[in-house]
N, C-alpha and C positions, 0 to 999 in steps of 0.2 A: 661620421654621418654627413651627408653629401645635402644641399639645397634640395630636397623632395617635400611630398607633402606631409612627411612626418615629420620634419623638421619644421613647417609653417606651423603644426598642429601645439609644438610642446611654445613656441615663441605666441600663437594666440592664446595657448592655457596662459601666459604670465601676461598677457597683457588684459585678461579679463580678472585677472587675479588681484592686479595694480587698478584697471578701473574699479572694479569693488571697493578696495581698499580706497582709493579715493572718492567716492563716490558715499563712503558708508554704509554698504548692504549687504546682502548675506553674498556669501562666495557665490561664484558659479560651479554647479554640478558639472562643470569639467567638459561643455561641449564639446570643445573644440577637437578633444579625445575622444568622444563616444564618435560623433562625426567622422573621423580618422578612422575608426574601428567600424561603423556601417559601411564606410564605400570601399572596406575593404573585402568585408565580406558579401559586399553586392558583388565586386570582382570576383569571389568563388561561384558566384550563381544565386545566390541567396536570394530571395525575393526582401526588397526593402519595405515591405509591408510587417515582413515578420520578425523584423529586428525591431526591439520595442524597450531603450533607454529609459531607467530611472522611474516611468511608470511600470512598468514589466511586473508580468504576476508574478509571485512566490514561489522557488523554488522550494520544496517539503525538505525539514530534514533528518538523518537520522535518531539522533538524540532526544529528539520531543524538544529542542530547547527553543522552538516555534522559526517561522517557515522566514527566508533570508530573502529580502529584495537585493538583486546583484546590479548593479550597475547599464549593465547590457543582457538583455535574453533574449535567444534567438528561438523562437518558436514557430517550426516548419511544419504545416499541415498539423498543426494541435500536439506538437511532441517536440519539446525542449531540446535542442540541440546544439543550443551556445551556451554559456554563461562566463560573463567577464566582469571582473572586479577591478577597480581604479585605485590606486591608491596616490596621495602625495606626501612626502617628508620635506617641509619648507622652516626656514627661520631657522635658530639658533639652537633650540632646544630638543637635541635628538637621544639624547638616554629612556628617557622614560618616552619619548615618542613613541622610537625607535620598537622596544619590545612590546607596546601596547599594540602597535601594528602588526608585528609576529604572530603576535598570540591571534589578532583577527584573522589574519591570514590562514595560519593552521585550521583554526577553528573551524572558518568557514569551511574549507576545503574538504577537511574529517568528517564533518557533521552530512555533506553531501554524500562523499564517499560509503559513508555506510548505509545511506542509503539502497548505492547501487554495487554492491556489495559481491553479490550472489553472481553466480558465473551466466545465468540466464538473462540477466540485465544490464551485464557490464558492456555487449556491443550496443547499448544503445545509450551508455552514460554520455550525455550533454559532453561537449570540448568544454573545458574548466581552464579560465585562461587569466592572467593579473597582469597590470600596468603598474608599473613601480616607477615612481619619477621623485628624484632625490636632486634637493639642490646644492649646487658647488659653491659651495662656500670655505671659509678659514675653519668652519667646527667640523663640517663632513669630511673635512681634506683631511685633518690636523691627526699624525698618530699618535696612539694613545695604545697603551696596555691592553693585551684581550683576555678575555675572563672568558672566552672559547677554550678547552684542553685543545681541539683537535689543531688550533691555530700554533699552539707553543709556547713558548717565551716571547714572543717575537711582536713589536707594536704593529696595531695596525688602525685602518681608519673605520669611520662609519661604514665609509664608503664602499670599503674592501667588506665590514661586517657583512652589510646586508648584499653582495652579488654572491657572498659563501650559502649565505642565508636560501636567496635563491634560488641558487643553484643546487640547494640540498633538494629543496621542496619540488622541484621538476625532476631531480634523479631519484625520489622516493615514491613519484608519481600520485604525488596530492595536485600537480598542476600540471596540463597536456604542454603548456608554454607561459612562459613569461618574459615579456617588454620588460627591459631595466636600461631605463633614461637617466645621465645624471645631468643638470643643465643650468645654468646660471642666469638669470632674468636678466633682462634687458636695467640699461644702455650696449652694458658687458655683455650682452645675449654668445652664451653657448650652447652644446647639446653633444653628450657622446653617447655611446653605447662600450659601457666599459669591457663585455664582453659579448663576440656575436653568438653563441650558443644561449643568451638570452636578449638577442637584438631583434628591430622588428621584422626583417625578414623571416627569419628562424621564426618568428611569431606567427608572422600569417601563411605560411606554410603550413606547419603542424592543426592551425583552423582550416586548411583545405581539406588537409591529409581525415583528418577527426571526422569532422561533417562528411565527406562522402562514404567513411565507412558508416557513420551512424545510416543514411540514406538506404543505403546497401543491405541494411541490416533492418530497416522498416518497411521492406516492400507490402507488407502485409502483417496489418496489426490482432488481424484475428487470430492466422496461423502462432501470432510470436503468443496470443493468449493460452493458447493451447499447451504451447510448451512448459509455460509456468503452471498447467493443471497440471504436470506429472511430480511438483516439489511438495511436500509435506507442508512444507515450511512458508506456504506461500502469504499467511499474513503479514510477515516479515520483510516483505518488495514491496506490499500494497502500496505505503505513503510515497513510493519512489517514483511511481507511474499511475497515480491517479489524481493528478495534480491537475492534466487536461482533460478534453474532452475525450481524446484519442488514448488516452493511457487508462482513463477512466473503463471504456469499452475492452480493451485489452483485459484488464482485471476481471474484469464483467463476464465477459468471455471464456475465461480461464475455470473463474467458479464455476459459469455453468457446466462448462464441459466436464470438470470431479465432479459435479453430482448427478450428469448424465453414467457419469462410468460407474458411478454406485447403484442407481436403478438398475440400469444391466445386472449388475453383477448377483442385485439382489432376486430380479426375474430369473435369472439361469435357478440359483438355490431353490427357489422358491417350486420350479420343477422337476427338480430331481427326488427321485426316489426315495433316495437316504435322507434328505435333508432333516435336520430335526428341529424344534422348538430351540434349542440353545445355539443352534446355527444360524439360526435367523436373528437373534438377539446378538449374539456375537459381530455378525457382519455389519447388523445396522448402529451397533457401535456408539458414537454420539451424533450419529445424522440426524438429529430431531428435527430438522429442516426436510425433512419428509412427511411429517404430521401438522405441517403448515406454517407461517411466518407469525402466530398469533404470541407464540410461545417465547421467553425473556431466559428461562432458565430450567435446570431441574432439581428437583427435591432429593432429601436422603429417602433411600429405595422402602424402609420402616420407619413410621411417624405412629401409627397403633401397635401397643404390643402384640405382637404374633401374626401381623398383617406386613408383607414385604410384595413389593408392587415391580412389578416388571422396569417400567418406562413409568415414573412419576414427574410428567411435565407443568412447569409453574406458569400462568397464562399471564399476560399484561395485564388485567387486572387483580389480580393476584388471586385468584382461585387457582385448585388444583384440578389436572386433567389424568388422569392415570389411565393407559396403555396396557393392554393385558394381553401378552404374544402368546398364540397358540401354533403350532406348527401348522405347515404349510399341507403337512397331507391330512390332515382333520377335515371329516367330512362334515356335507354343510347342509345338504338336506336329505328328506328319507317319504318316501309313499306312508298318505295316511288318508284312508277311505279314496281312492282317486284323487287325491290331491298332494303337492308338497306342503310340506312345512319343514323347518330346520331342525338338523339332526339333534339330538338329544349332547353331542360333544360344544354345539353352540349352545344350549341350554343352559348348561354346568358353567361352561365362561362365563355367562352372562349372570346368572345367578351368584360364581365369585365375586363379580365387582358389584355387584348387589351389595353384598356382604359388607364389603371395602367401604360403600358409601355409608351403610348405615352403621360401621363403626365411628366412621370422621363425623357423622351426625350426634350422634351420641356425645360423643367427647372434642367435638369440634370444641367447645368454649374452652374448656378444662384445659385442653391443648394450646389453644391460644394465649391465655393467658401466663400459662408456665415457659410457654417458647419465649413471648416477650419479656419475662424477670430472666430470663438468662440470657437475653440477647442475642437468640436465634429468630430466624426468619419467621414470622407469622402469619402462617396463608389464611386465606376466607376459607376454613374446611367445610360451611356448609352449604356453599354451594360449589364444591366437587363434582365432577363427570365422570364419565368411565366409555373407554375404546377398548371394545374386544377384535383384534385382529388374528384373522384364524382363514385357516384352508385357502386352496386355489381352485377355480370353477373349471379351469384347462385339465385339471386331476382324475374328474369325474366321467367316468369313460362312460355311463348311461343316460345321464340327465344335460340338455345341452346349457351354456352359459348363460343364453337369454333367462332359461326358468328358472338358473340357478338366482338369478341379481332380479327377477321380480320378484321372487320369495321372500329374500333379505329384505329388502326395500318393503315389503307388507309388514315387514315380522318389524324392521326397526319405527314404522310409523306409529305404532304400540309403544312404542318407549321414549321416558321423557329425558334422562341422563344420562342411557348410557345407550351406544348404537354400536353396532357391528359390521364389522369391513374384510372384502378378503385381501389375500396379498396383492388379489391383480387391484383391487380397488385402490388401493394403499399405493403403489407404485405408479400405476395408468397417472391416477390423479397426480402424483409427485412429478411425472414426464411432460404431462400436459401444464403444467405448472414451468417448466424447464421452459418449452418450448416456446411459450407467452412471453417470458424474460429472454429469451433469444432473439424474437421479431422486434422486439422493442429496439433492440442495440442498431437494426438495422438503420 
């Protein structure tokens, strides 16, 4: 390694390290490196506003094992695109160092890794990068037996351990590159790069290379939202891209866009011919996030004997709400004396969850107190509701939708628990609900 400023940078690590040391105070968090590694990456382009050492927010990570401050994060327009770890192995004592570092090492790097996992998020995984600086001394030099198999019989040093070490973890791809300095503190001041496929040119290359695809790959955080709405699995990415503002909206975007695709899906059913009552329960599946954000969870479908409920949803404050699906081609109202009123098929629903309520009225207590000796859930059964959702007003080929939705809306001002909704009600509302949480991200 030649007089550059990676060379100034490992010779001021050791001389802030010796001022400490004489001085008595805590180490230096290693400026003089972090330093080295901003104007390196200002030379890729980087704005030096969005490199943010040692204070730098939390990268999430996979494990739950809580979120890791790195040394350096590079945060470009609210989307993480660096992260660099420092490490130093100084003094004498490198056995139990040595593998305590390992183990942070792997760890960290894993715990990110599966965050960004999934093939949808991997062009946009942060450069994952470490500074390994080891000092030359008689204990790092000195060989000694390895307890590696893949090494042999064959002695070897610290030294030699940890550049295997490293060089494992960059061909396994837990790290994009890694710096490995071995260097000896002043008077004696040296510095080598015991290999260049982990030297710091190799280093800052691989940070150019990394960053401009992640760039490349973030033209648009909406569009990449989108993409993540067609995985199943998408709770599974969340913690990896909602750490920022920008990753935040990405997610945001994603969800809303799957439950745009399920309104669809369910407005098309909801006008077809054949559709039936089980096809509509079928489709809407566990989207209870169509029936509003009030709702915590749902109940087992029977809580009264011989009463089984469609859709029994459990509201925050723990009353229950029950959902009563009637198909989509159920007619909704019918001429009586020159006037509407709703057909005798909303009658019967309605009078079902009649029924329903004045069961859990009845044996609300009884219920409650038996669910709690057996340490099942305890809802307030007696204040219970009931949604009859039936028919679509588009179906009705003589009566138009205006008279159909001022009828309902008479017929449910009469009721105090339980109201009635068609499908377009049910959907319109869930869309226009969509499209609120959409203007918002703007």
């Amino acid at each position: 390694m030649t007089d550059d400023p990676a060379t100034h940078a490992i010779h001021a690590f050791w001389q802030d390290r010796q001022a400490a040391a004489t001085e008595r105070r805590l180490m230096p968090r290693r400026d003089a490196i972090t330093e080295l590694l901003t104007d390196m990456l200002v030379g890729h382009g980087v704005d030096r506003n969005a490199i943010r050492p040692h204070q730098a927010p939390k990268l999430p990570g996979g494990y739950g094992m809580g979120n890791r401050r790195w040394d350096l994060l590079v945060v470009d327009d609210e989307l993480p695109i660096a992260a660099i770890e420092v490490k130093a192995m100084t003094g004498t004592s490198f056995g139990n160092n040595m593998r305590n570092r390992q183990e942070e090492i792997v760890g960290a790097a894993t715990e990110l890794a599966r965050t960004y996992r999934l093939p949808q998020v991997q062009e946009v995984k942060p450069f994952v990068g470490l500074v390994m600086i080891v000092e030359d001394n008689s204990v790092s030099a000195r060989l000694r037996p390895s307890s590696d198999p893949a090494a042999g019989t064959g002695a070897t040093s610290y030294q030699e351990q940890i550049r295997t070490f490293l060089g494992r973890i960059v061909k396994d791809g837990l790290y994009d590159a890694v710096w490995f300095v071995v260097t000896a503190p002043p008077p004696d001041f040296t510095v080598a790069e015991p290999d260049d496929a982990l030297g710091f040119e190799h280093f800052s290359r691989a940070a150019a290379e990394r960053i401009q695809q992640i760039r490349a790959a973030d033209d648009d955080a909406t569009a990449f939202g989108k993409t993540l709405a067609n995985r199943a699995d998408i709770e599974d990415i969340l913690s990896g891209i909602t750490s920022t503002p920008q990753g935040l909206s990405a997610a945001e975007a994603s969800v809303i866009q799957r439950r745009r695709d399920v309104v669809a899906k369910l407005q098309r059913l909801a006008l077809e011919p054949a559709t039936t009552e089980s096809a509509m329960q079928a489709a809407i599946g566990r989207n209870y996030w169509l029936f509003g954000g009030q709702y915590i969870g749902v109940a087992q479908r029977s809580i009264v004997p011989l009463d089984q409920y469609d859709i029994p949803l459990v509201s925050a404050d723990g009353s229950l709400h029950i959902v009563e699906l009637k198909g989509p081609a159920g007619r909704l109202v019918r001429e009586h004396r020159g006037s509407l009123i709703v057909a005798d098929e909303v009658h019967e629903a309605v009078s079902q969850c009649l029924n329903y309520l004045r069961s859990l009225d009845e044996t609300g207590a009884t219920l409650q107190t038996l669910r709690q000796n057996e340490g099942r859930p305890a809802y307030d059964f007696r204040r219970s509701r009931a949604t009859v959702v039936i028919g679509h007003p588009d179906r009705a080929a003589t009566v138009s939708r205006t008279r159909i939705e001022q009828t309902i809306r008479s017929y449910n001002a009469h009721l105090s628990r339980i109201q009635v909704l068609t499908y377009a009600d049910l959907l319109d509302g869930a869309e226009r609900a969509l499209r609120l949480e959409e203007d918002s991200l703007e």
